[in-house]
C-alpha positions in Angstrom: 95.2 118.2 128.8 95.1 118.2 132.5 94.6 121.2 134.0 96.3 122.4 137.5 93.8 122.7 140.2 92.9 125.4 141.3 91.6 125.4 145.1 89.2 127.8 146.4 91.3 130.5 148.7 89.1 131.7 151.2 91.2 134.7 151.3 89.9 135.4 147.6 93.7 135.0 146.0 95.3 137.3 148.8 98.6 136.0 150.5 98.1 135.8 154.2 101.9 136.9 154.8 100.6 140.5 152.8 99.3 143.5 154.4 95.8 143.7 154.5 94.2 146.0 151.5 92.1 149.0 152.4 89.2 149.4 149.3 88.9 152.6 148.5 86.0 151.7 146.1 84.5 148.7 147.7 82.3 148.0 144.6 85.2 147.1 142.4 87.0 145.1 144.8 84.3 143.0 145.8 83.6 142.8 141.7 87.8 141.8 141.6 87.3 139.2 144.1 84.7 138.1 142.4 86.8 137.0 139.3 89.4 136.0 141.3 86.6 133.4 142.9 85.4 132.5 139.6 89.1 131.8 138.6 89.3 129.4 141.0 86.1 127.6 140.7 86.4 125.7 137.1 82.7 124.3 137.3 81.4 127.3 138.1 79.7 128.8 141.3 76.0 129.9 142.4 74.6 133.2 143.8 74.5 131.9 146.6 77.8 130.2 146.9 79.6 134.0 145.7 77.8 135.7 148.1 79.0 134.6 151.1 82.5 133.7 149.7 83.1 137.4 149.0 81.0 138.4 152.2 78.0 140.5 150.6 74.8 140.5 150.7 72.8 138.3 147.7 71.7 141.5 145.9 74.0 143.8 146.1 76.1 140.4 144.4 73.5 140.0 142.0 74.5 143.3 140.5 78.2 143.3 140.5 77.3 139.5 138.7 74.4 141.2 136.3 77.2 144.3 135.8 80.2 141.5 134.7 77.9 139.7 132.7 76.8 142.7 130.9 81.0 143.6 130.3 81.8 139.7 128.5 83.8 138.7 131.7 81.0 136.2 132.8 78.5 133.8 131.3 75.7 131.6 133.5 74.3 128.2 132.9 71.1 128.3 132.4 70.2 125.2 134.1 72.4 124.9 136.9 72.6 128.6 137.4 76.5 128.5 138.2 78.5 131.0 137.1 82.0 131.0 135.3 84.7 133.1 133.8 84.7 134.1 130.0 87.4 133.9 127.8 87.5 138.2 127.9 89.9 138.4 130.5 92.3 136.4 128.6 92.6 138.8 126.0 93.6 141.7 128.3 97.7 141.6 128.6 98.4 139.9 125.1 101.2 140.8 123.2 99.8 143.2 120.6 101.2 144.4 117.1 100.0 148.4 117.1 95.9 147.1 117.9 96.0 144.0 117.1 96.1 140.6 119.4 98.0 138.0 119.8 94.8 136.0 119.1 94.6 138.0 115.7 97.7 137.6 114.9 97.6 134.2 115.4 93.9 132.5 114.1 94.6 132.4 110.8 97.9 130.4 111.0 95.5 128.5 113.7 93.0 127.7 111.0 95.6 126.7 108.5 97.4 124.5 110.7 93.9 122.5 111.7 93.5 122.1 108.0 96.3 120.8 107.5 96.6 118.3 110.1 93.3 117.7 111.0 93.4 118.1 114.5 92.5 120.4 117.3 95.1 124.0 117.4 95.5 125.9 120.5 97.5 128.7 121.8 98.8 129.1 125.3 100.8 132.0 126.9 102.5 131.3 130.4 100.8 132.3 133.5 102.8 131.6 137.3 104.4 128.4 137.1 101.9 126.9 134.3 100.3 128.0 130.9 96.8 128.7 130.1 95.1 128.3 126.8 93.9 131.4 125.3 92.6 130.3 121.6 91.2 127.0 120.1 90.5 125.4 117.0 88.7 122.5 117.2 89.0 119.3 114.8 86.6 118.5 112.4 86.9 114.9 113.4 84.1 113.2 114.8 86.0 112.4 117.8 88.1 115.3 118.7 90.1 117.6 121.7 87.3 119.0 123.6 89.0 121.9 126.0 87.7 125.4 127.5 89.6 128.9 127.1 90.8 129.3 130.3 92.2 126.1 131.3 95.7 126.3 132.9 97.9 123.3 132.0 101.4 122.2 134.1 105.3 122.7 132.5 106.3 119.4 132.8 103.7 116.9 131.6 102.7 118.3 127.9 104.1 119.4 124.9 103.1 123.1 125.3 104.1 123.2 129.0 107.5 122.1 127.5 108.1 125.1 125.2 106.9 127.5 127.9 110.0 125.5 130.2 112.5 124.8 127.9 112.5 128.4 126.2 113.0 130.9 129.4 116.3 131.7 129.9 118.6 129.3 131.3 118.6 130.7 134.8 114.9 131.4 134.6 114.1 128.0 133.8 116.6 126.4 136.3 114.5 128.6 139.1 111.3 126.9 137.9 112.3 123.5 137.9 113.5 123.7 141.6 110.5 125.0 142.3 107.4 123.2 140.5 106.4 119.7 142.1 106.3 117.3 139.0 103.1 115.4 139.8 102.4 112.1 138.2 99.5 112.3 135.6 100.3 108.7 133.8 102.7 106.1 133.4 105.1 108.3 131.0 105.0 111.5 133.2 108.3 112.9 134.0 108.8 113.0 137.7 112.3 113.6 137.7 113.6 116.8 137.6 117.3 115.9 135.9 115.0 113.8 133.3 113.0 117.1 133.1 116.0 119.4 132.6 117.6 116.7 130.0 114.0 116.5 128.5 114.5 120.7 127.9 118.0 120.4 126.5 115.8 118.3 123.9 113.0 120.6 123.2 115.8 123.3 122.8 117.8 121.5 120.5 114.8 120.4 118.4 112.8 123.2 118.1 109.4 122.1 119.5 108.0 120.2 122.5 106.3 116.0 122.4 103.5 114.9 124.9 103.0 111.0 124.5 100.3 110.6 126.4 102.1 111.8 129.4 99.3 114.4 130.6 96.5 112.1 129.8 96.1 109.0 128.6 95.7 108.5 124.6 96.2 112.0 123.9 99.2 113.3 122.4 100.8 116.6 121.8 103.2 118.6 119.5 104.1 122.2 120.2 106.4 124.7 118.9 107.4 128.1 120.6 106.2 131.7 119.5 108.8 134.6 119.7 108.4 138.5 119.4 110.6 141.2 117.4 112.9 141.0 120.8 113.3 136.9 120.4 111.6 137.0 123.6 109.3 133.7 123.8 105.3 135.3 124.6 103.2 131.8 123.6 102.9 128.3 122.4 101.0 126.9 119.5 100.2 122.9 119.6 98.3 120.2 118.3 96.5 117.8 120.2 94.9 114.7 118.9 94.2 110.9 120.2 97.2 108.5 120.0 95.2 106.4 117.2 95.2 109.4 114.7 98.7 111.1 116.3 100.9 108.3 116.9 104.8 109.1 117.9 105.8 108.1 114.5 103.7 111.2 113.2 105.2 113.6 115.6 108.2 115.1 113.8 106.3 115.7 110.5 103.7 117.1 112.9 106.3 119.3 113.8 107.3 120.8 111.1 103.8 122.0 110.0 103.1 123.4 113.7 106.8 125.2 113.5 105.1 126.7 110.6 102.1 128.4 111.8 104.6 129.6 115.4 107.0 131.3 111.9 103.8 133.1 110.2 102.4 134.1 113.7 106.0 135.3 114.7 105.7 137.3 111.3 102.7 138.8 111.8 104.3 140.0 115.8 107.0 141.6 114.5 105.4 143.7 112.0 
């Protein structure tokens, strides 16, 4: 899946129409900006290159780095020594059921689901104008879906970005499409925003989202929306395989299987 890109802000994710911010406790905000650097950096970033993007010196850095790997919220290639966001930050803001996850409610219906099919499960919540995958499980296939927690995918060229679309609220989802730029991925993206809102009506009326190779080429899709106890759509669950092993002709039995798991997780939500 392609993921939006993210471009460094060298105003470390701060509008530069807002006030400016005061830090009352410059440690944490230069640990904040520090995530929010990392966020936008998907390969990763040096000491070096983190230092003088946040504007501190390379040791006091090294600390606030050392302190948010110690937390979970970083790890560090070994070789390349670049740094990169976790997967922890994900799992602060899911929906929960009393203590328990969205990602808890939600892996075992995952693993069933890949066992099933036979391909790679993930789950996405929406984030801005985009999604971003929260959970995975990969194939067992020799040749399989290989994608990082974390990645942010785009509404309008894949399944999953489909069902986060096509399942807002009419007005809500009108907004969005006058505002997202459709960008063409492949051959088969839509780029048309009255194909886009017809390709919704679709989704709707079917009960789960199709990606034919319209994000990246060979790989296709099928997702299905997850609701709480207030109907109220909080994720997506999908499958993703190549086109040889998922062809179109697959897709609706695909469906019902992956409208399956998005019923037990829904289940296990509303609780």
């Amino acid at each position: 899946m392609t993921p939006i890109e993210h471009v460094p802000n060298t105003e470390l994710g701060r509008s530069k129409k807002s006030s400016p911010i005061v830090a009352e406790a410059p440690a944490l905000d230069r640990g904040l900006a520090i995530l929010e650097l990392l966020d936008a950096a998907a390969q990763g970033l040096n000491l070096t290159e983190i230092s003088k993007a946040i504007g501190s010196p390379k040791n006091s850095t090294s600390r606030l780095v050392q302190t948010l790997i110690g937390r979970g919220y970083l790890t560090r290639d070994g070789d390349a020594q670049r740094f990169r966001l976790t997967g922890k930050l994900l799992r602060l803001g899911q929906p929960r059921v009393a203590d328990v996850s969205l990602v808890e409610c939600a892996l075992d219906a995952m693993r069933t689901l890949r066992d099933a099919v036979g391909e790679t499960v993930q789950l996405g919540i929406p984030i801005d104008d985009g999604g971003v995958i929260i959970e995975k499980i990969e194939s067992t296939q020799a040749v399989r879906i290989g994608v990082n927690l974390g990645l942010r995918f785009h509404l309008h060229n894949n399944a999953p970005g489909k069902v986060l679309l096509a399942f807002q609220h009419p007005k809500t989802r009108e907004r969005t499409i006058n505002r997202i730029k459709l960008e063409r991925f492949t051959e088969r993206t839509i780029t048309d925003k009255e194909v886009l809102r017809k390709e919704c009506e679709r989704v709707v009326k079917q009960g789960y989202g199709t990606d034919g190779g319209e994000a990246d080429e060979g790989i296709h899709c099928v997702a299905a929306p997850i609701r709480d106890r207030l109907n109220v759509l909080v994720a997506t669950i999908w499958v993703s395989g190549i086109a040889g092993r998922m062809p179109k002709s697959k897709f609706a039995s695909l469906s019902v299987e992956v409208i399956k798991a998005a019923g037990e997780i829904e289940r296990r939500l509303r609780a």
